[in-house]
C-alpha positions in Angstrom: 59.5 -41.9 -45.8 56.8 -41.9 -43.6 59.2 -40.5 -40.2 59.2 -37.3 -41.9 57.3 -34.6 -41.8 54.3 -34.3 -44.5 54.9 -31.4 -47.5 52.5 -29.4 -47.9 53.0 -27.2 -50.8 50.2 -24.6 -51.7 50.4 -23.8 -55.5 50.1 -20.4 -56.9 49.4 -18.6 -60.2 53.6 -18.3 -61.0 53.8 -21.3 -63.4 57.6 -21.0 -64.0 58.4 -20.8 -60.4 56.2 -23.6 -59.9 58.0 -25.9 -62.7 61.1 -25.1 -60.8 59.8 -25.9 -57.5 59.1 -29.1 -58.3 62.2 -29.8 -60.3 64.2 -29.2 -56.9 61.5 -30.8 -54.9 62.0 -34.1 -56.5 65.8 -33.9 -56.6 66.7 -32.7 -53.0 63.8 -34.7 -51.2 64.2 -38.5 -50.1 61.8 -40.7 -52.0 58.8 -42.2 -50.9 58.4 -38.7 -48.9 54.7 -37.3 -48.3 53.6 -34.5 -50.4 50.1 -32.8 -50.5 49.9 -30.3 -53.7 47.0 -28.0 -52.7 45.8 -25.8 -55.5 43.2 -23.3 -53.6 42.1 -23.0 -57.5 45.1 -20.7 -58.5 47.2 -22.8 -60.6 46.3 -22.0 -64.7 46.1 -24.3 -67.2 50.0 -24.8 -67.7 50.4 -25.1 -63.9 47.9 -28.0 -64.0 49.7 -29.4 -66.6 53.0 -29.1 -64.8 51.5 -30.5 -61.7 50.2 -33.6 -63.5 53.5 -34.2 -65.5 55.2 -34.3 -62.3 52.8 -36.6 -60.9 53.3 -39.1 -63.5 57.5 -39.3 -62.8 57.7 -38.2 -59.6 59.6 -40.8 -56.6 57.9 -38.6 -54.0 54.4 -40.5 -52.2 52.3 -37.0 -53.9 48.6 -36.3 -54.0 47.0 -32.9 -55.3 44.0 -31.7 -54.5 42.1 -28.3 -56.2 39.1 -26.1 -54.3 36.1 -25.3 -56.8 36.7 -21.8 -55.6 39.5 -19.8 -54.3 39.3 -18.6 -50.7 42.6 -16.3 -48.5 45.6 -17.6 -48.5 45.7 -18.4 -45.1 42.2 -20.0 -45.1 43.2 -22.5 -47.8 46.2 -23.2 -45.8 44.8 -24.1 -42.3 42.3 -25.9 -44.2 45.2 -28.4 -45.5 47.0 -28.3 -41.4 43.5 -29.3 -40.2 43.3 -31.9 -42.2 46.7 -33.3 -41.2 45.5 -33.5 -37.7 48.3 -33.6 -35.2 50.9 -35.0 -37.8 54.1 -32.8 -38.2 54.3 -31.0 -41.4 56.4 -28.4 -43.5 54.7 -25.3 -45.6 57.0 -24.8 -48.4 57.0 -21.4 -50.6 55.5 -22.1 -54.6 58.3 -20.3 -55.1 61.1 -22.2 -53.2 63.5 -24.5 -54.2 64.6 -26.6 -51.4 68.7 -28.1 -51.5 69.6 -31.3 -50.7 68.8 -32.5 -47.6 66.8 -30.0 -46.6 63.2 -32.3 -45.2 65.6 -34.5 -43.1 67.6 -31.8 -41.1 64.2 -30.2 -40.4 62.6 -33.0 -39.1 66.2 -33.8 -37.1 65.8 -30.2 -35.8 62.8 -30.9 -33.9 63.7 -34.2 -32.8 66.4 -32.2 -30.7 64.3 -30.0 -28.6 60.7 -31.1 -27.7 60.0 -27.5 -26.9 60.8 -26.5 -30.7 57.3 -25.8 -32.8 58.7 -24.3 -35.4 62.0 -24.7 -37.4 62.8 -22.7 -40.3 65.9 -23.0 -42.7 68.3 -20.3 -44.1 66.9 -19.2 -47.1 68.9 -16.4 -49.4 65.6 -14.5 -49.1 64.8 -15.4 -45.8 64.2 -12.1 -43.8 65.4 -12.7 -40.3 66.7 -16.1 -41.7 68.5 -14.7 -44.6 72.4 -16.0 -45.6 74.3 -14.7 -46.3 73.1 -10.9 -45.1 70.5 -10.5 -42.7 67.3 -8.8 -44.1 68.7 -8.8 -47.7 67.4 -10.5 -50.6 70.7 -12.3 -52.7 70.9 -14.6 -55.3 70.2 -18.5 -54.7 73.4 -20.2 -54.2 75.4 -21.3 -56.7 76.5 -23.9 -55.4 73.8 -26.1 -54.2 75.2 -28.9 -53.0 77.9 -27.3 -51.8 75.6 -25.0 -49.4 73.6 -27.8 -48.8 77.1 -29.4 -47.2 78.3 -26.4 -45.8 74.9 -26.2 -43.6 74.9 -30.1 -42.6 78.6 -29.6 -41.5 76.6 -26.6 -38.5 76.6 -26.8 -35.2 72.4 -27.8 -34.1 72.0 -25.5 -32.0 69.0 -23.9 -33.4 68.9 -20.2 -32.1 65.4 -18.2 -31.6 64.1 -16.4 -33.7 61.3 -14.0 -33.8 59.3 -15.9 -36.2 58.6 -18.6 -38.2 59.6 -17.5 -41.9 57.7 -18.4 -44.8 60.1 -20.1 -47.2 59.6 -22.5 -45.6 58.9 -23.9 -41.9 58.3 -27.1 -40.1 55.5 -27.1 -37.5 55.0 -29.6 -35.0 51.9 -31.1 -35.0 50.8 -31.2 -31.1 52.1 -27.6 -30.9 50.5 -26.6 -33.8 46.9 -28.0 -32.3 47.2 -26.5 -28.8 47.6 -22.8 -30.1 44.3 -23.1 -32.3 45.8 -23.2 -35.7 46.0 -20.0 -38.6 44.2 -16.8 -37.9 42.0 -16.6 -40.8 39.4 -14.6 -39.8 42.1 -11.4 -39.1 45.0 -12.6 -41.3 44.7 -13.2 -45.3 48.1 -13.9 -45.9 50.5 -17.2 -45.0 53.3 -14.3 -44.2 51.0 -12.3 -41.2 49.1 -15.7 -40.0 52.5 -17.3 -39.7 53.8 -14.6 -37.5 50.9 -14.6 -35.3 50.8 -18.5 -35.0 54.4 -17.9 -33.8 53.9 -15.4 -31.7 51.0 -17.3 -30.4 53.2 -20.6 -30.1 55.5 -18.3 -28.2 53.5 -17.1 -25.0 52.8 -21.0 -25.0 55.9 -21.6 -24.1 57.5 -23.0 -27.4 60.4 -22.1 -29.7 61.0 -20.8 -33.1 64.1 -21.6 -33.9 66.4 -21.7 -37.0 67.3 -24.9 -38.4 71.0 -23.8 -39.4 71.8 -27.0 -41.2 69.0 -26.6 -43.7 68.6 -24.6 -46.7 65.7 -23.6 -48.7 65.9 -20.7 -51.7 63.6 -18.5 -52.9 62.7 -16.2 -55.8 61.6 -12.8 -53.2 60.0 -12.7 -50.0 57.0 -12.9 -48.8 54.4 -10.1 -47.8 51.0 -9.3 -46.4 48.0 -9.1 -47.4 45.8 -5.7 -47.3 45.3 -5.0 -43.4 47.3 -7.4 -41.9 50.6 -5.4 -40.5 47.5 -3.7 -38.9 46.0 -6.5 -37.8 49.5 -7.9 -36.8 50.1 -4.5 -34.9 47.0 -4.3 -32.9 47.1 -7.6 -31.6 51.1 -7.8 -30.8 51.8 -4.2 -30.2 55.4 -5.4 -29.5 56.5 -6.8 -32.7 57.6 -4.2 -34.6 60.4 -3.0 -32.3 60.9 -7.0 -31.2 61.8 -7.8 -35.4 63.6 -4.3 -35.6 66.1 -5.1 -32.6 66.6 -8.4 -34.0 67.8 -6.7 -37.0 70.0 -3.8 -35.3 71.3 -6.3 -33.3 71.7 -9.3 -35.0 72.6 -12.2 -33.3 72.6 -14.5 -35.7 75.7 -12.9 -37.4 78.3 -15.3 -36.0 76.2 -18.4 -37.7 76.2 -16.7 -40.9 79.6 -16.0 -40.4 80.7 -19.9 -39.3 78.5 -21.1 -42.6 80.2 -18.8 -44.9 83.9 -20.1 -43.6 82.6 -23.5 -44.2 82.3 -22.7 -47.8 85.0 -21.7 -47.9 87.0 -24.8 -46.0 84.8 -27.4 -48.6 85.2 -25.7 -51.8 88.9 -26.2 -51.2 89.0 -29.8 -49.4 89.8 -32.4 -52.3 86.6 -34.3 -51.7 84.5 -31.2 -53.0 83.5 -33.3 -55.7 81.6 -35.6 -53.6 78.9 -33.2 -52.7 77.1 -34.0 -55.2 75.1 -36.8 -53.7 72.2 -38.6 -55.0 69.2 -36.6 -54.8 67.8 -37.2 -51.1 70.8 -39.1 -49.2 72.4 -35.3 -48.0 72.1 -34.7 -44.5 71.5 -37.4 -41.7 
């Protein structure tokens, strides 16, 4: 599917997570779909021999790479953007386990608005994107194809956020080039780079919205490296109240609201049993 976006997932050292990553990769993502496993040298033994069982089966279009030597987080990441040039891509968690549907909602969310660089998808531990409580880590739905129906049945409207989140995030390409990439030299972690790349993206003029009818889970959230909320704090002296009024305020609450009643209108419509679609035909 080469109109979507390219995948790029960076592995960790969490071989289970990984296993299951994959697992929903392949089932919730259209085949023939891009995807760059880049190990920065963290994956053990078992994860390599996940990652090459997976290979051998997989419908995705996947390559995998591995550095002789680890480096930051955010370093091995911006070393993978940079090598996808301009081309749109989404960062996915190790750790996530995207629903069906998922990649092609993205990349429909910034074919909407050419001023949208980044587009991130509820995620049940998803921060400021976080369904079905704001700031709250819950369980990964039950129901995935269920949620997964419930979110292509939102409204596009894509509201602002503060941030890209971490789960994971589509980034356009061109905008992605004209702010100058990842941080690495101040920010070790994917978590702070991505929020100053957004912030960044921001006083450009561009958008980080929410992709409301998309859904990626996760095991936990994200967090920071040693010196980064420092490093974030110095450089955006803002943010910190910015991310807490977002909270206090929350103005995301009538979304999270309209996708919970459309669980609620599906589970008891008598086609419920259709959500089940074949992996990668949910969503438009």
């Amino acid at each position: 599917m080469s109109d979507l976006p390219i995948v790029l997932l960076p592995l960790g050292a969490d071989e289970d997570a990984l296993d299951a990553c994959l697992a929903a990769l392949e089932s919730a993502t259209p085949a023939g779909t891009r995807v760059w496993l880049g190990d920065g040298a963290q994956a053990g033994p078992r994860g390599i021999t996940i990652v090459e069982r997976w290979l051998q089966r997989t419908r995705l279009q996947a390559e995998y790479t591995r550095r002789g030597q680890p480096v930051a987080e955010s370093a091995h990441l911006q070393e993978m953007l940079h090598a996808c040039g301009d081309a749109d891509v989404v960062v996915l968690s190790p750790d996530a386990q995207p629903l069906p549907g998922w990649l092609p909602q993205l990349a429909a969310c910034l074919a909407r608005d050419a001023a949208i660089a980044t587009a991130t998808p509820w995620c049940n531990a998803g921060e400021t994107a976080a369904w079905p409580r704001l700031g709250e880590i819950s369980p990964a739905p039950p129901e995935p194809a269920l949620t997964a129906q419930a979110c292509a049945a939102m409204p596009p409207r894509h509201p602002e956020l503060p941030a890209a989140v971490g789960h994971a995030v589509a980034l356009r390409g061109s905008a992605r080039l004209r702010a100058g990439g990842l941080d690495t030299a101040s920010f070790g972690s994917w978590y702070a780079a991505l929020t100053d790349l957004s912030l960044r993206l921001s006083g450009l003029g561009w958008r980080n919205a929410l992709c409301e009818t998309a859904f990626v889970a996760r095991l936990g959230e994200g967090g920071p490296a040693d010196g980064d909320l420092d490093a974030l704090a110095a450089r955006w002296p803002a943010w910190h109240s910015r991310l807490a009024a977002f909270l206090m305020h929350d103005p995301l609450a009538e979304a999270r609201a309209k996708l919970l009643a459309l669980h609620g209108q599906l589970r008891d419509s008598p086609q419920h049993d259709l959500f089940g679609a074949p992996a990668g035909e949910s969503g438009p």
